[in-house]
C-alpha positions in Angstrom: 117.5 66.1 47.0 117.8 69.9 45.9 114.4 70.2 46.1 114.6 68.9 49.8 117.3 71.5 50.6 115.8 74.3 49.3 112.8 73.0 51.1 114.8 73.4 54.7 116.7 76.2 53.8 113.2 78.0 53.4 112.0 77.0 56.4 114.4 77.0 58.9 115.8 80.7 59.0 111.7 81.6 60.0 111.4 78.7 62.0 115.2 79.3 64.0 114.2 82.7 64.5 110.6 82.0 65.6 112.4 79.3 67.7 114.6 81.6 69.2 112.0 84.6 70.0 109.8 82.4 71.9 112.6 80.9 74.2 113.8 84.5 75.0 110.0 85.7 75.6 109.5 82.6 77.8 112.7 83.7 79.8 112.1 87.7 80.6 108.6 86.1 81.9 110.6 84.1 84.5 113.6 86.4 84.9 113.5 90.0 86.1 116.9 90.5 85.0 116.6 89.3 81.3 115.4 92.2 79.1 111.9 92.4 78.0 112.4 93.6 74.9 108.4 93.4 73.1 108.1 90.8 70.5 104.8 89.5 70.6 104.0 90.8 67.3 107.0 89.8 65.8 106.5 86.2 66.9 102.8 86.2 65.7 104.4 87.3 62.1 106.9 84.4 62.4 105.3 82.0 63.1 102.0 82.8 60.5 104.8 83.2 58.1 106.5 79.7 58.8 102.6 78.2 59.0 102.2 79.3 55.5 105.6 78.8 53.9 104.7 74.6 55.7 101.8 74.7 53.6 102.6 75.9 50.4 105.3 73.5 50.8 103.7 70.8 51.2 100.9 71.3 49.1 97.5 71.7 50.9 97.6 75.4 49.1 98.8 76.9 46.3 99.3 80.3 47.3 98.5 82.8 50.5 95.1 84.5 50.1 95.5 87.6 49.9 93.5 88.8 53.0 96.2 86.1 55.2 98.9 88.2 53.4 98.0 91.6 54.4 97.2 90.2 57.8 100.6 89.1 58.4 101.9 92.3 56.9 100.3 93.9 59.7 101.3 92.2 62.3 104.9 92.9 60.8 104.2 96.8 61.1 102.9 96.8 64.2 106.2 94.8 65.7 108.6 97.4 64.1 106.3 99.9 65.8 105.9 98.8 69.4 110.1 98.2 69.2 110.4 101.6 68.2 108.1 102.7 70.6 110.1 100.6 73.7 113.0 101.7 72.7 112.4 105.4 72.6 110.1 105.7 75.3 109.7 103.2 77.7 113.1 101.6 78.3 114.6 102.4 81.7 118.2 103.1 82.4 120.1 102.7 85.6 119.4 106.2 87.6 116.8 107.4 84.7 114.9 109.9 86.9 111.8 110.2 84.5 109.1 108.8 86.3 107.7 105.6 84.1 105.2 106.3 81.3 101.6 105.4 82.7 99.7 102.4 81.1 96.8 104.8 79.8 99.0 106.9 77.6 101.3 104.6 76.5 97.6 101.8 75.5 95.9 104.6 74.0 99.4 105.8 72.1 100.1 102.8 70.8 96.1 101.8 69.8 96.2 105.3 67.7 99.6 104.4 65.7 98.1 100.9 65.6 94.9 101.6 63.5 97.0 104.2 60.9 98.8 101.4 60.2 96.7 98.8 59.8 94.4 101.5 57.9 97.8 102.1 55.8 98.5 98.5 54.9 95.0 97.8 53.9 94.8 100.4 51.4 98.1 99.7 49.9 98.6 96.1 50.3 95.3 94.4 50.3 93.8 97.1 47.9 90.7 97.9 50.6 87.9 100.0 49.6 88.2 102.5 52.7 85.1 104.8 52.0 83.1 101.9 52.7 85.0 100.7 55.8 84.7 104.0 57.1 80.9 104.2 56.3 80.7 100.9 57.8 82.6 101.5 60.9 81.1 105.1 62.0 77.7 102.5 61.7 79.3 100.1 64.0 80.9 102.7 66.4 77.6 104.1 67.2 76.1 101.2 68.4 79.5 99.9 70.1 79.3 103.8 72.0 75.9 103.0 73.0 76.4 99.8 74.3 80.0 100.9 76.2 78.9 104.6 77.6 79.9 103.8 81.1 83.3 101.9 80.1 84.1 105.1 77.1 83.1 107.6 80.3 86.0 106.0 82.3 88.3 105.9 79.4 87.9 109.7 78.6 88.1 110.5 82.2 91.9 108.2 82.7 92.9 110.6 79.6 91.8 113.5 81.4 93.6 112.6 83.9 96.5 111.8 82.7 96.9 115.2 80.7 95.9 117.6 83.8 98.3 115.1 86.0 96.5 116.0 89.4 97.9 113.2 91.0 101.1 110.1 89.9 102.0 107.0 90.8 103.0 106.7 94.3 100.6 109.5 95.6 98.2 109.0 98.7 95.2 110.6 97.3 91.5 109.8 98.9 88.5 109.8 96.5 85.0 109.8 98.6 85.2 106.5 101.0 88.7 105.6 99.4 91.7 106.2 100.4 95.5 104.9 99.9 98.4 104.9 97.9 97.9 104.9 93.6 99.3 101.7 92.1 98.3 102.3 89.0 95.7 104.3 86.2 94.3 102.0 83.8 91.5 102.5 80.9 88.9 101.6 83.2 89.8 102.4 86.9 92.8 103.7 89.1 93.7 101.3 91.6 94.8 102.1 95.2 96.7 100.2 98.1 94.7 101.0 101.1 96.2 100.7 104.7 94.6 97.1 105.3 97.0 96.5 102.1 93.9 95.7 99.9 93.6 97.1 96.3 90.8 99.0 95.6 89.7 100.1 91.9 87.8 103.3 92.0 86.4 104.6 88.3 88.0 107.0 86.7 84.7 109.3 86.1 84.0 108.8 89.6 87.8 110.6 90.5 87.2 112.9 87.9 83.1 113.8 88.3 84.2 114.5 92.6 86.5 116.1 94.9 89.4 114.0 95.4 92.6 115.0 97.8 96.1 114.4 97.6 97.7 114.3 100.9 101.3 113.7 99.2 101.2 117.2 97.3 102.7 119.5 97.2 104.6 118.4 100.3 105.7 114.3 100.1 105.1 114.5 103.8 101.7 113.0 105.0 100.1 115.0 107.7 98.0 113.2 110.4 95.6 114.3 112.7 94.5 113.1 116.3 92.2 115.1 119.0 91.7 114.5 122.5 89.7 115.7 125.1 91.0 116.8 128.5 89.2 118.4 131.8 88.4 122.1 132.2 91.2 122.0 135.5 94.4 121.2 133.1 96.0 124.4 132.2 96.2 124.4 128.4 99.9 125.4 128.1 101.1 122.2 130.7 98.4 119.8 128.2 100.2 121.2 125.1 103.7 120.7 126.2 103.0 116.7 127.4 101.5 116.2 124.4 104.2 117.3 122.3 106.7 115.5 124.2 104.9 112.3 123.9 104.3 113.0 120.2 108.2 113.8 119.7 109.1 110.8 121.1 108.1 108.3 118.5 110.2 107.5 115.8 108.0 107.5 113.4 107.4 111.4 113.0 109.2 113.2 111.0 110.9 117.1 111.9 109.6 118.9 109.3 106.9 119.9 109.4 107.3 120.1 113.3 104.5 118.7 115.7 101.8 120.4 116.5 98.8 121.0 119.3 96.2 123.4 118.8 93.0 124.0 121.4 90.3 123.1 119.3 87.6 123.7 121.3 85.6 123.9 124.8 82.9 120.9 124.7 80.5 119.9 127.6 83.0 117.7 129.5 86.5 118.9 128.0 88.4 120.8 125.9 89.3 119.5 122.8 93.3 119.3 121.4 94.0 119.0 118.0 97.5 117.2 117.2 99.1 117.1 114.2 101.9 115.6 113.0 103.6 114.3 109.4 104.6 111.0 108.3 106.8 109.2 105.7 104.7 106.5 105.4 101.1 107.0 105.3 100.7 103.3 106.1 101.8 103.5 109.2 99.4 105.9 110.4 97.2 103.3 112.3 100.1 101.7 113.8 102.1 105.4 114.9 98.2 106.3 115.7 98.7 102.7 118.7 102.2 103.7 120.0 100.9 108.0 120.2 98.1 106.3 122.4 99.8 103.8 124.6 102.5 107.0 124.9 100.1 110.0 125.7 98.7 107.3 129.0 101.8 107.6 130.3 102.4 111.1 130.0 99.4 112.4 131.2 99.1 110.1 134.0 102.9 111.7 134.7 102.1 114.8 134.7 98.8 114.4 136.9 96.6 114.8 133.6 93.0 112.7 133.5 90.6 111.9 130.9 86.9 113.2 131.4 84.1 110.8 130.9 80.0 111.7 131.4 79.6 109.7 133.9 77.4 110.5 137.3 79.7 109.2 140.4 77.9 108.7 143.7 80.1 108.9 147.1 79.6 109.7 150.5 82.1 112.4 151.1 83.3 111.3 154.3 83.6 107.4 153.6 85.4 108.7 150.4 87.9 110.7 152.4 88.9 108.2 154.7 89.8 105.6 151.7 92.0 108.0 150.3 93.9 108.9 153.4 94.2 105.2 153.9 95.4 105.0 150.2 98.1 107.4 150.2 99.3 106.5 153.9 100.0 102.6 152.7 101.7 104.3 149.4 104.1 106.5 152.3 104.8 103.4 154.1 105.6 101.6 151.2 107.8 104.6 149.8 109.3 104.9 153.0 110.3 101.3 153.8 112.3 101.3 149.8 114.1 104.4 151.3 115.2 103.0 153.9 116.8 100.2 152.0 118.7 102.2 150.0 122.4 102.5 151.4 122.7 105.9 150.0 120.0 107.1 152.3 121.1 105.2 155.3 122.3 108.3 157.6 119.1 109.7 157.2 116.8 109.4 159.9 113.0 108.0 160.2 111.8 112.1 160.0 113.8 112.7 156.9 112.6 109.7 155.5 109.2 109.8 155.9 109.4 113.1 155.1 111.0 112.1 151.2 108.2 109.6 150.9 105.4 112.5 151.1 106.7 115.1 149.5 108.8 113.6 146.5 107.3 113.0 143.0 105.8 109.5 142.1 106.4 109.2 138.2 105.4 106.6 136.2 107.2 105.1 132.7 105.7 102.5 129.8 108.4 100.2 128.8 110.7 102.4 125.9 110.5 105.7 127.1 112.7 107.5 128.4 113.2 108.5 132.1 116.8 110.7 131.6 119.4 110.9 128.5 122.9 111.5 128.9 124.3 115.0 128.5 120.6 117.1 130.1 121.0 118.9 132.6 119.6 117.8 136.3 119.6 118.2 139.8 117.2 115.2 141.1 117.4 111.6 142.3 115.5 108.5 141.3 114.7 105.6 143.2 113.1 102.6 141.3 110.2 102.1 143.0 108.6 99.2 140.7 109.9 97.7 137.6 113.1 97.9 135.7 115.6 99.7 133.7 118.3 100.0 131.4 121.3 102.3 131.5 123.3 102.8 128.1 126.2 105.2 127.4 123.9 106.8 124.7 121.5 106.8 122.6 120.0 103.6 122.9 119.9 103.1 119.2 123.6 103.7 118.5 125.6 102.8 121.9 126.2 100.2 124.2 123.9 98.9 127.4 126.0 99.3 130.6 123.8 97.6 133.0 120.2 97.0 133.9 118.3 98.2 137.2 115.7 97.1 139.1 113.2 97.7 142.3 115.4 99.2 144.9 117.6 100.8 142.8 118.2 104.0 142.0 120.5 106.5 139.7 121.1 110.2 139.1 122.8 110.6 142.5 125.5 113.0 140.8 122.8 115.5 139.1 121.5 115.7 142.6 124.3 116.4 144.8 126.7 118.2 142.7 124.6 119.5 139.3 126.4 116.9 137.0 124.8 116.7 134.0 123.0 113.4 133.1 126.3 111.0 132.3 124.3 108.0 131.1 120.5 107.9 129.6 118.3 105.5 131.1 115.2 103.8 130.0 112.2 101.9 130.9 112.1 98.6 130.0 108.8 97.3 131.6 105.9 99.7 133.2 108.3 101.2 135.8 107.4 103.6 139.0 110.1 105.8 140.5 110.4 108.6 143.0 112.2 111.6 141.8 114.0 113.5 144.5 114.5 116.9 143.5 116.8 119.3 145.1 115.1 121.8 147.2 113.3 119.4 148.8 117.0 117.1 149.6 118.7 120.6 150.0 115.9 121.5 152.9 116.6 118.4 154.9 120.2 118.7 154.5 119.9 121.8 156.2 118.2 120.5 159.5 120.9 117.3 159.6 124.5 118.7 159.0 126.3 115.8 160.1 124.8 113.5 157.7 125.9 115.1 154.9 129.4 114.4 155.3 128.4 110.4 155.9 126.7 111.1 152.2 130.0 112.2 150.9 131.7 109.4 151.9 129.2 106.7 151.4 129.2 108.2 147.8 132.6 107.9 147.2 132.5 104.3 148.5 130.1 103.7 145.9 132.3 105.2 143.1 135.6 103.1 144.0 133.5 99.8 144.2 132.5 101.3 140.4 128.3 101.3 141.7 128.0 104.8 140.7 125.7 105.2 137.3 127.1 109.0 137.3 130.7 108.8 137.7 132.9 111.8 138.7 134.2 113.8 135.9 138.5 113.4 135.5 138.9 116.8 136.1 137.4 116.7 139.2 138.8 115.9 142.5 137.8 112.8 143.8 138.5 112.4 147.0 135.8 112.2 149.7 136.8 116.4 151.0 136.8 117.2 147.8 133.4 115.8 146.8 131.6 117.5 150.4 132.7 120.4 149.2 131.0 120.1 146.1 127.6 118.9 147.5 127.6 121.7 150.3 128.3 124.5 147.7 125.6 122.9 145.3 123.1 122.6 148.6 124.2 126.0 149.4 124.5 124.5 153.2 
């Protein structure tokens, strides 16, 4: 019975602890939160040394060979090492800024300490005759180098690369064909996370044997590049300005470094543009690339703006001419029929009218941007020709929607009249048309009908009691119908 207790008293403090090792390496694999602490070693020395106490014990050896002995002895060493190593060099704290140790150095640190030891226990423990190892092994190494050049050329070149540091973890960096976002630098390859999020694994001597860039360094910022050809008749400084509007307007683009547009060029059928702008996310380039497109359409086409193409286009001049007149006399009828309809408009007679249709600006919007934002200055109407809108008391992203607008519509009739600025901001929610009335050309027709200006006055302030009036009158202004014609004639300067 002794004998028996002795027997699981023997056993059971290596087999407990083996026990215990492997249920808590079997939970930090299925828990991120439980601490990977490494003991893979340790359980390999466990559980060889509770294999071999078994069999002593129950008699199918009488001792441990030796060679099992100083095997197990270095598996031993080699757990106290790697815990050592974890716990001085690669466990993480809560807000540690070091950057984590790359995989390279930390395999080809821990491979250096692991040989000296094993080279260590052999000598002293298992009583090896190194000289001959050695002479063996520099045998063995040459053919192994021979056999391994490529895979040894791709292990030399991660250590090179890891000691000049060129690039880390994290950096967008393009090598040849390649290009994304470095996940990680192993022995053999560094792996990237390309746009089309597929990983790539480019060789380390082909990183280190070319020129490679880094598009994250110095500067974290990623600076992208577009170009675009315009016609010879577009004066460069009205192209640069559009362009950086539209480009300003996504939100994608970061401030610093500001947008840019350079003149590249003068080709055969345009001039070529050069934007540039810079990026948090170099992933998104392709998609903020989509939305700079569909944006730049609009804007162009706004401010009268076309694209060139090589193209041969046949006409007879005189055919040509009449379908344009014909064109832009349905596009006044139109125009002038929506004026009409708009109470605001209603003194005004068929020469005024007409006269608004051919002369005002026809503008059109994509569905986002933005037609006017509270607090800018103004002095112009706009009458929704086609489409819809939204009015908000801000910035769209941080206020409330008032209302929503539509055909027939129309809003900025404060800016106009009295040189309000902009009291709400107002933005295109579909592909959207409008006529901006601007005032000269309001003031010049004001001029030639004098009565009708006071019917505007008061029609306006009907519109402001029944609360229809997207640019309210200021507190500290008078609101009564004298009080407001007085404002619009000294604004009209009538």
């Amino acid at each position: 019975m002794r004998i028996f207790i002795e027997w699981l008293r023997d056993l059971g403090f290596i087999a407990a602890a083996a026990l215990a090792l492997t249920a808590y390496r079997t939970a930090a694999r299925r828990s991120a939160a439980a601490a990977k602490l490494p003991v893979n070693w340790l359980l390999v020395y466990l559980w060889g040394r509770f294999a071999a106490r078994l069999a002593i014990r129950m008699g199918w050896i009488a001792a441990l060979p030796a060679l099992a002995e100083t095997l197990l002895m270095v598996a031993l060493c080699w757990a106290v090492i790697h815990l050592v190593f974890y716990l001085l060099f690669e466990r993480r704290h809560a807000g540690d800024p070091r950057p984590p140790m790359a995989r390279l150095t930390r395999d080809v640190f821990l491979t250096a300490i692991y040989a000296v030891a094993a080279i260590v226990v052999f000598r002293t423990h298992g009583g090896a005759n190194l000289a001959g190892i050695l002479t063996t092994s520099a045998v063995l190494t040459a053919v192994i180098g021979l056999a391994l050049q490529a895979t040894l050329n791709n292990l030399f070149a991660g250590i090179a690369i890891q000691l000049e540091h060129p690039f880390g973890i994290g950096d967008w960096i393009a090598v040849g064909p390649y290009e994304g976002r470095v996940i990680s630098i192993s022995w053999k390859s560094t792996r990237l996370l390309n746009r089309d999020r597929q990983m790539v694994y480019v060789p380390n001597s082909m990183v280190t044997a070319s020129a490679f860039q880094v598009f994250t360094r110095p500067d974290p910022v990623y600076v992208a590049k577009r170009f675009i050809g315009l016609g010879y008749e577009a004066p460069p400084d009205l192209v640069i300005e559009t362009l950086l509007q539209a480009i300003r307007q996504l939100p994608d683009i970061e401030p610093n470094p500001p947008p840019e547009v350079w003149l590249k060029s003068f080709g055969d059928f345009s001039v070529l543009y050069e934007m540039r702008f810079g990026l948090a996310d170099p992933t998104r380039e392709n998609r903020v690339a989509a939305d700079l497109n569909r944006s730049l359409w609009y804007a162009l086409r706004r401010a009268g703006l076309r694209f060139p193409f090589p193209i041969r286009d046949v006409r007879l001049a005189h055919e040509e001419r009449r379908r344009i007149e014909s064109d832009r006399a349905e596009d006044r009828r139109r125009i002038a029929a929506r004026l009409r309809a708009l109470p605001l408009l209603a003194g005004l007679d068929d020469a005024g009218i007409d006269r608004l249709a051919l002369e005002a600006n026809c503008a059109v919007y994509g569905a986002g941007e933005i037609v006017i934002r509270r607090g800018d200055p103004g002095a112009s109407l706009f009458v929704i020709l086609e489409g819809r809108c939204e009015v908000w008391s801000g910035d769209p992203e941080r206020s409330d929607r008032l209302a929503e607008i539509s055909e027939g519509d129309c809003f900025g009739e404060m800016s106009l009249l009295t040189g309000e600025p902009r009291s709400a901001t107002v933005r295109a929610s579909a592909d959207t048309t409008v006529l901006e009335i601007e005032k000269e050309l309001f003031a010049d027709i004001m001029r030639e009908r004098p009565a009708v200006v006071a019917e505007l006055a008061s029609r306006l302030e009907q519109r402001r009691a029944a609360g229809r009036l997207q640019a309210p009158l200021p507190a500290t202004t008078s609101s009564s119908e004298a009080g407001l014609l007085f404002r619009i004639r000294r604004f009209l300067h009538l």
